[in-house]
C-alpha positions in Angstrom: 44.8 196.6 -30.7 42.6 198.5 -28.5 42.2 202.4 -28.1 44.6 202.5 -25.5 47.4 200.9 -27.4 46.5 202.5 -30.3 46.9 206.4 -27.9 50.2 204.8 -27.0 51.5 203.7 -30.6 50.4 207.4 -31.5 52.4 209.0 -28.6 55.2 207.0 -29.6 55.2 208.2 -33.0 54.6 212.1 -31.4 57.3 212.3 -28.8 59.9 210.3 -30.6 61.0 211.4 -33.9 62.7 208.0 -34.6 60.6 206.2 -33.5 58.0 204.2 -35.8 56.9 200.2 -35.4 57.7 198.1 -38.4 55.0 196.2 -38.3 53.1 199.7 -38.8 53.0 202.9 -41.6 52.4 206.4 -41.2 49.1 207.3 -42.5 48.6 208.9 -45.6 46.4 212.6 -45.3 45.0 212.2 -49.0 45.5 209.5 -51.5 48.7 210.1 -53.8 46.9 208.7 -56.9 44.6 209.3 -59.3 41.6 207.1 -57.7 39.0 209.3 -60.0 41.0 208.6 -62.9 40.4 204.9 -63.3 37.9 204.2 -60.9 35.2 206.1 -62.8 35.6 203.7 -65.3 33.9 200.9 -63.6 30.6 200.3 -62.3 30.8 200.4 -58.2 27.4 201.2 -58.4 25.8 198.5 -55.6 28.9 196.4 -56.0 31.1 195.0 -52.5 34.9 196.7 -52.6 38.2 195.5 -50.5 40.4 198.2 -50.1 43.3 199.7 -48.4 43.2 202.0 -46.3 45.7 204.5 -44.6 44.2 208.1 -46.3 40.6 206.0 -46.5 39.8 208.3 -49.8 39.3 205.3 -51.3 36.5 204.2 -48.9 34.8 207.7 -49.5 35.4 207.3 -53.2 33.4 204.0 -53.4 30.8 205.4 -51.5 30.4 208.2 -53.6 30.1 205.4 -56.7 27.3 203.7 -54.3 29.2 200.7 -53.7 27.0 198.7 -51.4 29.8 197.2 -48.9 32.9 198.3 -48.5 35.7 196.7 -46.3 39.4 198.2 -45.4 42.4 196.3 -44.3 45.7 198.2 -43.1 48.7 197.3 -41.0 48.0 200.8 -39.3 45.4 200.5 -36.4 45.1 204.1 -36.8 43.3 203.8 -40.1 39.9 203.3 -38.8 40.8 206.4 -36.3 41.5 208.5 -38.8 38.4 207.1 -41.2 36.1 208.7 -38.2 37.9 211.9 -38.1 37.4 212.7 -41.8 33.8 211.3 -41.6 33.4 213.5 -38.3 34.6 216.1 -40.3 31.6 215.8 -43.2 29.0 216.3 -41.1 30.4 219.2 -38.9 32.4 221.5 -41.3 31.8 223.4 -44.6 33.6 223.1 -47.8 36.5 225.7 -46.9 36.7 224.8 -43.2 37.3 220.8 -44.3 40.4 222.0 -46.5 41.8 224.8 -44.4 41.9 221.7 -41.6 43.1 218.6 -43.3 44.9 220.4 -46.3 48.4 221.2 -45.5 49.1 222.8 -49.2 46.1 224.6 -49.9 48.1 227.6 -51.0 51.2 226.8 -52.4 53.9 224.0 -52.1 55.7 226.3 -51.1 53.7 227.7 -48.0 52.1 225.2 -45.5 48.7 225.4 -43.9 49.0 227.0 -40.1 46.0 226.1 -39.1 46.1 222.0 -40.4 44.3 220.2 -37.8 43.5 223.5 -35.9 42.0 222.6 -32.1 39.4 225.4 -32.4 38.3 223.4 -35.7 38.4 220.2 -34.1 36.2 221.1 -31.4 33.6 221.0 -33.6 34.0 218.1 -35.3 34.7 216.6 -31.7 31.0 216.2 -31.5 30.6 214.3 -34.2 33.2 211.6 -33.6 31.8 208.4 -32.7 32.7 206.1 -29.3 36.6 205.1 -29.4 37.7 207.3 -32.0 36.3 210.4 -30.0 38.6 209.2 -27.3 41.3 209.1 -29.4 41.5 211.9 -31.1 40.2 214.5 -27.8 42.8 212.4 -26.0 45.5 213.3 -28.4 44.5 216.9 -29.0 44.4 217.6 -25.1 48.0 216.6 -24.8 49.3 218.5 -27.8 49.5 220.9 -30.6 47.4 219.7 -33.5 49.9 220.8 -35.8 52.8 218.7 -34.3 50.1 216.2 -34.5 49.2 216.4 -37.9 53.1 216.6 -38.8 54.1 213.6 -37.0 51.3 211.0 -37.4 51.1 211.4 -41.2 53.8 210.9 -44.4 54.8 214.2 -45.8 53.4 212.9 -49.4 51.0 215.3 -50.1 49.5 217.0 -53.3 48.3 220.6 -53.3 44.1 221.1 -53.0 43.8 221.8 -56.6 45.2 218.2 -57.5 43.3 216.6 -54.3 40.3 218.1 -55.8 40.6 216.0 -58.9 41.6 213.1 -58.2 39.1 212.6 -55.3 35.4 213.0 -56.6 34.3 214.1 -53.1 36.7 216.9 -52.8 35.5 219.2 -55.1 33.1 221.6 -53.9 29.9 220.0 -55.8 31.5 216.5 -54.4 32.0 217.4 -51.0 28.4 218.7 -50.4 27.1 215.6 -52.1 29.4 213.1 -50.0 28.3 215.6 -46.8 24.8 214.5 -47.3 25.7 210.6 -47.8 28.1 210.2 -45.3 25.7 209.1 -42.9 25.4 206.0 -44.5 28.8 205.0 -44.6 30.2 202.5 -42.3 32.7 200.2 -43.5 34.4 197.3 -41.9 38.2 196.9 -40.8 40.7 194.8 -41.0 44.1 195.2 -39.3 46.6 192.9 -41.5 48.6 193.5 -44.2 48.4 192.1 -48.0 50.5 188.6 -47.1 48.0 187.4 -44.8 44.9 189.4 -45.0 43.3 186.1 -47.4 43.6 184.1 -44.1 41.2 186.6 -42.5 38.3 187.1 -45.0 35.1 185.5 -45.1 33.4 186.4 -48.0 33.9 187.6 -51.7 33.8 190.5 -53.3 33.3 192.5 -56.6 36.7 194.6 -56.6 39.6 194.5 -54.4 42.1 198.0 -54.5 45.8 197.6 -53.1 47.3 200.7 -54.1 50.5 200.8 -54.5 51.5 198.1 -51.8 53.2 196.4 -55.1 56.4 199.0 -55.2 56.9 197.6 -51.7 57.3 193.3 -52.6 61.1 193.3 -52.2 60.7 194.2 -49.2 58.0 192.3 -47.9 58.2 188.8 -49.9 62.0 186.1 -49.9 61.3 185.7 -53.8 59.6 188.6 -54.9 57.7 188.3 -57.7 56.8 184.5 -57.2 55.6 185.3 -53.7 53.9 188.6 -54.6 51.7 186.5 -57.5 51.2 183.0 -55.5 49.6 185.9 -52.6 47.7 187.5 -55.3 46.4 184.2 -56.7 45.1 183.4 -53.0 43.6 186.9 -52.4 41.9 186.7 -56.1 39.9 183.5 -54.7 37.8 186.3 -52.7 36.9 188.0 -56.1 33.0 187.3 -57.2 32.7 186.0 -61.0 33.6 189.2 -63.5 35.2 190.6 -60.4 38.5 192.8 -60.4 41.8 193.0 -58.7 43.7 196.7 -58.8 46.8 194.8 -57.6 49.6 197.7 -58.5 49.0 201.4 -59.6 52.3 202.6 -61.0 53.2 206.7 -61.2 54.3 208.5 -64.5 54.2 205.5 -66.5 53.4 206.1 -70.2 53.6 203.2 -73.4 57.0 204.5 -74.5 58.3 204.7 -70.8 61.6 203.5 -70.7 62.4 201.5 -67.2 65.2 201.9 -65.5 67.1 199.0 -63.8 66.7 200.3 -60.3 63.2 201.1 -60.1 61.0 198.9 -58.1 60.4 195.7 -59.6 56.7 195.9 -60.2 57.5 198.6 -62.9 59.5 195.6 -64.6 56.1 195.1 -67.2 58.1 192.7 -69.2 59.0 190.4 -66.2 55.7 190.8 -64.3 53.5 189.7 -67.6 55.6 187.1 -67.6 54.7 185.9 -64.1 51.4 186.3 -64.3 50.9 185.0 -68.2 48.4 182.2 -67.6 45.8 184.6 -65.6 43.6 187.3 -66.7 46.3 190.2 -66.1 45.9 193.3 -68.0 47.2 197.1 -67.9 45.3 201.0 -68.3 46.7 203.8 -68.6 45.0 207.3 -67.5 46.2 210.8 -66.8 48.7 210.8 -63.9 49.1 212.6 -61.1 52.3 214.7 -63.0 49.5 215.3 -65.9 46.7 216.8 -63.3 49.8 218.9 -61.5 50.5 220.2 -65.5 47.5 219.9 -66.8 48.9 217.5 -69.9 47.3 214.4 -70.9 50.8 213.0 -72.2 51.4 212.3 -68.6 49.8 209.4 -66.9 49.8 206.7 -64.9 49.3 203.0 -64.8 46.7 200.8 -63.1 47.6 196.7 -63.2 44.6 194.4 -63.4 43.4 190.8 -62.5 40.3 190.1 -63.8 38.3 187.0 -62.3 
């Protein structure tokens, strides 16, 4: 898809309340997980990540960990817009002036951000947005209000600052300064497919591969669930580099006495999916959850499912 399609999937989107491709998400402002609570316990350190992409704070998180190549798939096109925009944003704003325009709780959850994606702000970060994605985004904010862009382009699933600043390393203040001065050096790849046929598409291996929580979403996506959902995995596992690792579901509020109930999604099933994926290296971690960092209570956490190579 090319920067003009991509302006008219996003006007779409803008004008149209109802109106949203299938084949497409909205994108995601900030991650919804706890990507500092697991990932800092592995080494990224000159390793090569696969990840999704939508908020790209796991892009940024990697890079912070000196990962040494990093490469995003997403069904959205807009992903790699939106990559530029926070990246633009780095290297033009300050530590307040980065939260005060992406953040849209940075109060209270009870009072939203006026000035999210402010046109004054962006103005300045304008300057630093690179080739296409300068076009798009100047294109977009010359045709209308950066707040009905903000609200209509992105999922309402947001956390307030104070949790964002935790679970991202590069959104503290310490982190943000520290990513400002290596974000020069970050260029990932993309890739526009989603998880059933990205496998068909890559050409080379890699040390981790991250799918967030695409998993709560395989009854939707495969005719036989689980079977499809692990013969897809297998495939995409063939891209992992010996030792390598597969985040292949991160599940919320999920503790070792959690009791499931028989309409959550599938994935959250543990009995059923160990049982599908019983002859392969398959394991589980817990770490606090987003509900524990909101509390501040360890007893809350969350899950992160493994495939280890």
């Amino acid at each position: 898809m090319n920067v003009d399609e991509r302006l008219n999937y996003a006007k779409k989107i803008i004008t149209n309340y109802f109106y949203l491709d299938k084949a497409f998400s909205k994108l995601y402002p900030f991650t919804t997980e706890n990507l500092n609570g697991y990932m800092s316990k592995y080494d990224f350190n000159d390793k090569s990540v696969l990840t999704v992409g939508s908020s790209c704070d796991q892009i940024f998180n990697a890079h912070m960990m000196n990962a040494k190549k990093i490469v995003c798939f997403d069904t959205n096109p807009l992903s790699k817009d939106y990559f530029h925009l926070k990246k633009a944003a780095f290297k033009a704003l300050e530590y307040d002036e980065f939260i005060n325009f992406f953040c849209y709780f940075n109060k209270s959850y009870f009072e939203h951000n006026i000035h999210v994606f402010d046109r004054t702000t962006f103005k300045r970060i304008s300057s630093f947005l690179e080739d296409e994605s300068y076009y798009f985004w100047t294109t977009l904010f010359n045709n209308y209000d950066g707040f009905k862009i903000r609200k209509k382009l992105f999922v309402n699933d947001e956390e307030h600052i104070k949790v964002i600043s935790k679970i991202n390393s590069f959104m503290s203040e310490e982190g943000y300064y520290k990513m400002k001065e290596l974000v020069d050096s970050l260029n990932p790849s993309f890739i526009v497919s989603d998880l059933r046929n990205v496998h068909n598409i890559l050409d080379e291996k890699f040390d981790y591969i991250m799918l967030s929580n695409i998993a709560c979403f395989i009854q939707s996506m495969y005719k036989y669930p689980l079977s499809d959902f692990r013969d897809n995995i297998i495939k995409l596992s063939d891209f992992l580099n010996k030792d390598g690792i597969l985040f292949l579901a991160y599940l919320y509020d999920m503790r070792e006495n959690t009791v499931i109930k028989y309409n959550w999604d599938l994935i959250y099933h543990l009995d059923i999916v160990f049982e599908f994926f019983k002859n392969y290296n398959f394991s589980k971690e817990y770490f606090i959850g987003i509900k524990g960092l909101i509390h501040d209570d360890k007893k809350f956490t969350d899950m992160i499912l493994t495939l280890k190579k």
